[in-house]
Residue, then its C-alpha position, 0 to 999 in steps of 0.5 A: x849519261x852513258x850509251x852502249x850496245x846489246x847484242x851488236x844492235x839494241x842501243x841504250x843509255x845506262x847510269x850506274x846509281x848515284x850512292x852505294x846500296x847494299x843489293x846492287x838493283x838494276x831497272x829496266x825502262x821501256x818506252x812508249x810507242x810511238x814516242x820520243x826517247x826522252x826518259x833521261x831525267x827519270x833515269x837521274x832520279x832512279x839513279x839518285x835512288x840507288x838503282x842503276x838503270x837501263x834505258x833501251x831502244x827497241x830493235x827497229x826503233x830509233x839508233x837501235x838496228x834491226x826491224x821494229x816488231x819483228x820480235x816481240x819487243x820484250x825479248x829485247x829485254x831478255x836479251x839484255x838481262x842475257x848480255x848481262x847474266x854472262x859477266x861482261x862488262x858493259x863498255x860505254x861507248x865514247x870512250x870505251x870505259x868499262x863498268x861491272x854490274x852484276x845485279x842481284x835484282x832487276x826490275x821493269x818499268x814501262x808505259x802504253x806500250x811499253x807496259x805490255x813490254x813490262x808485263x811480258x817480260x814479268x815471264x822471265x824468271x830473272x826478273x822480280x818485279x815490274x811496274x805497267x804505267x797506263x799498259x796495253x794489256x790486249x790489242x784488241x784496242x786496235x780494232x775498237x773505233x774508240x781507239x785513236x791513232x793506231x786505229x788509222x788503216x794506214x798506221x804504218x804510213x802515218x808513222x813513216x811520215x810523222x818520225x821518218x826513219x825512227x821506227x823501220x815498221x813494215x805492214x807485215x809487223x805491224x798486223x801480227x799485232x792483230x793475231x791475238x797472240x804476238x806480243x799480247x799479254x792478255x794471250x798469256x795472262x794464265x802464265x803472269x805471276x801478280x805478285x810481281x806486277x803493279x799496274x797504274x792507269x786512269x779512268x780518263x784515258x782516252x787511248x788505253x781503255x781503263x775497262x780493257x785494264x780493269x777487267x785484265x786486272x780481275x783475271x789475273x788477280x794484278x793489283x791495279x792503282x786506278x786513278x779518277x783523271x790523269x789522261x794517258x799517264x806520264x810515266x816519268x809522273x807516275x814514278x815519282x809521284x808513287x816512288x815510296x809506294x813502287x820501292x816498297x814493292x821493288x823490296x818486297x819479298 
């Protein structure tokens, strides 16, 4: 596992892929939020499929500098893809060594909030597929009672205290997710391409409604995996479970 920085702030680990391929894909991972960066095992086994992977802190998040949500969380993605796009090297950096990735295909996976990270960064013409796990796909989410933590009044409070420093959110941030428009998929579901996404969700999940998803799913014509139980859906599960069905879609033209 390597650790490196985009853009002088966005932290994140890489693993180059553990056997050659003849098209050098890249996938991106999006985390959760809030959650605990502990994707690495799913990075090994992306990586044993020949892929090579990414696996961002978000601006404001964890070892990342900057203010969580003062961007829309998938230009962060796209400013990745930037970095990479000029031709640098990416330098590891404990002991600066360096690695050539020049991907000819680049893909997205990301859960709860970080599938609404996926399937924004689905916009960005470089991209060629992405999986949505359990995504927020509209955050009027957070005004549902039904909604659980982020239906708290004092969100902001509640996650200074439960992670500390890990997520540097202010009230100010924190409330353009209200608005509609910042961050929101459903905002731009117009402009999504379904053939470049697939989503998973559960008819049980008790944080993203499965209501919210499917009708999300019947406006932009997305294909939709709509599971009978499952809960909030691990990612890490969700991908190996379905890895046969996701890399054929990955190679699909």
């Amino acid at each position: 596992m390597f650790r490196t920085r985009f853009k002088k702030e966005i932290v994140a680990e890489f693993l180059p892929p553990k056997r050659k391929t003849k098209i050098q894909r890249l996938i991106l991972l999006c985390d959760g939020m809030p959650s605990i960066p502990k994707k690495q095992d799913l990075m090994e086994f992306l990586s044993s499929k020949g892929y090579w992977v990414i696996y961002p802190r978000y601006r404001g998040a964890w070892e990342s500098d900057g203010e969580f949500l003062k961007k829309s969380p998938h230009l962060d993605i796209k400013d990745i893809i930037d970095e990479i796009s000029i031709g640098n090297k990416i330098r590891e950096n404990s002991f600066y060594k360096t690695f050539d990735l020049k991907p000819e295909e680049i893909f997205v996976i990301g859960g709860s909030f970080g599938g609404a990270t996926a399937i924004l960064s689905s916009l960005d013409s470089r991209i060629k597929k992405v999986i949505a796990n359990c995504p927020v796909v509209d955050w009027k989410i957070l005004k549902e009672e039904q909604s659980a933590e982020t239906a708290n009044p004092n969100y902001v409070s509640f996650l200074k205290e439960t992670f500390g420093n890990a997520y540097r959110l202010s009230e100010k941030n924190w409330k353009k997710l209200y608005d509609g428009k910042f961050f929101n998929p459903a905002f731009y579901a117009d402009e999504l391409d379904p053939n470049k996404i697939r989503m998973f969700h559960a008819a049980d999940d008790p944080y993203v409604s499965a209501n919210v998803v499917k009708d999300f799913a019947d406006r932009t014509k997305i294909e939709l995996k709509l599971l009978k139980r499952g809960g909030h859906l691990s990612t890490d599960r969700t991908v190996r479970k379905y890895w046969d069905e996701i890399h054929r879609f990955f190679i699909s033209k």
